[in-house]
N, C-alpha and C positions, 0 to 999 in steps of 0.2 A: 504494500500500500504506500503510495507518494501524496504527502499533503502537502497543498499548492497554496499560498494566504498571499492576495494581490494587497497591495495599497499605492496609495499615489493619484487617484482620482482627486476631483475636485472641478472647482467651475470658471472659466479662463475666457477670455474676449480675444474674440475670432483676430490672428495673427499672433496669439498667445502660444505660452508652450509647455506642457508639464512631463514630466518624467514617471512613469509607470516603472513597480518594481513587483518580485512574486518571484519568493523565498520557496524553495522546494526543499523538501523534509528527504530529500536523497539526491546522492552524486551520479547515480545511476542511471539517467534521463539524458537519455543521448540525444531524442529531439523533441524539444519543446515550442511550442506559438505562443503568440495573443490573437484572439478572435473579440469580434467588437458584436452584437445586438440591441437593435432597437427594435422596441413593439411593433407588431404586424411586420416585421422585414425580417427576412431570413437573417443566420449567422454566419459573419462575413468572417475571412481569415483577411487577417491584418500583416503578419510578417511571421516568420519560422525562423528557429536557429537550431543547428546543426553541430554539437561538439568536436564531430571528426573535422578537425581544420578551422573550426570555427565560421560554421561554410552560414550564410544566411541568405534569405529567401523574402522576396515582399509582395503582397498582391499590389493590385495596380493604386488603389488608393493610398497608400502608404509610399509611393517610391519617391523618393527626392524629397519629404519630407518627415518621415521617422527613421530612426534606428533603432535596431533589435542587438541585444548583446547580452553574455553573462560572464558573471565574473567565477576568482574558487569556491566562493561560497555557496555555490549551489543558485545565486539569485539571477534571474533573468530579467533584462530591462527593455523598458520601449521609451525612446526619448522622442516626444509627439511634439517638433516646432512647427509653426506656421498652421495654427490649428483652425481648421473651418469650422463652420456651424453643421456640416452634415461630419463632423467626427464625432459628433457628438451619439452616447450610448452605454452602455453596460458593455467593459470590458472584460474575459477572461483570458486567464491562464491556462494552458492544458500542456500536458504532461505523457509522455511513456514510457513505461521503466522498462528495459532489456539491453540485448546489444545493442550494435552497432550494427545500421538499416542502412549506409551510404545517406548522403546527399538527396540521391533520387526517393529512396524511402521515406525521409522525412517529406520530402514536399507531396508524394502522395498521400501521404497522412495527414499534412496540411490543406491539401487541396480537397480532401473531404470530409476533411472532420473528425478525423476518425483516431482519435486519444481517447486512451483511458481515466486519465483522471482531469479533474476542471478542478479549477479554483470556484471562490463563492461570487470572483467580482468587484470589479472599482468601477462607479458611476463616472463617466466623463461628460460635464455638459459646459459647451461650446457657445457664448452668446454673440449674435451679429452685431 
């Protein structure tokens, strides 16, 4: 079992920039995201990272303005500058604990979703 505790949410004005962070309870987690939801819209992947190489991956809303990175302590970050009003939403973290899936495994597990563990969630709200 990997428990995933986001924080770093909060409420920023569009061109603003906050830093997400989400502490994982094992070193084990070869490929971790953050995925973002808002009400009535599906759950978006936001960006993946990949410990082999420290390989990282961004869907398209996230490119040229966040970074995804972790450090040794097991914590994974999203540094969200130049933040719009559609960033805004229910951030998580998600998590797989095993080997070592290459690059291309993680982004297919990014690209559908498909982690075992979630975090509970940092609210991100975005004012125009």
């Amino acid at each position: 079992q990997v428990r995933l505790v986001e924080s770093g949410g909060g409420s920023v004005q569009a061109g603003g920039s906050l830093r997400l962070s989400c502490a994982a309870s094992s070193a084990y987690t070869y490929c971790m995201a953050w995925f973002r939801q808002v009400p009535g819209k599906e759950r978006e992947g936001v960006a993946a990272f990949y410990i082999g190489g420290d390989r990282t991956y961004y869907g398209d809303s996230a490119k040229g303005r966040f970074t995804i990175s972790r450090d040794r302590t097991n914590t994974l970050y999203l540094q969200m500058n130049n933040l719009k009003f559609e960033d805004t939403g229910m951030y998580y973290c998600a998590a797989d604990h095993g080997g070592p899936i290459g690059l291309g495994g993680c982004i297919s597990k990014f690209s559908g979703g498909d982690f075992t563990f979630w975090g509970q969630g940092t609210q991100v709200t975005v004012s125009s």
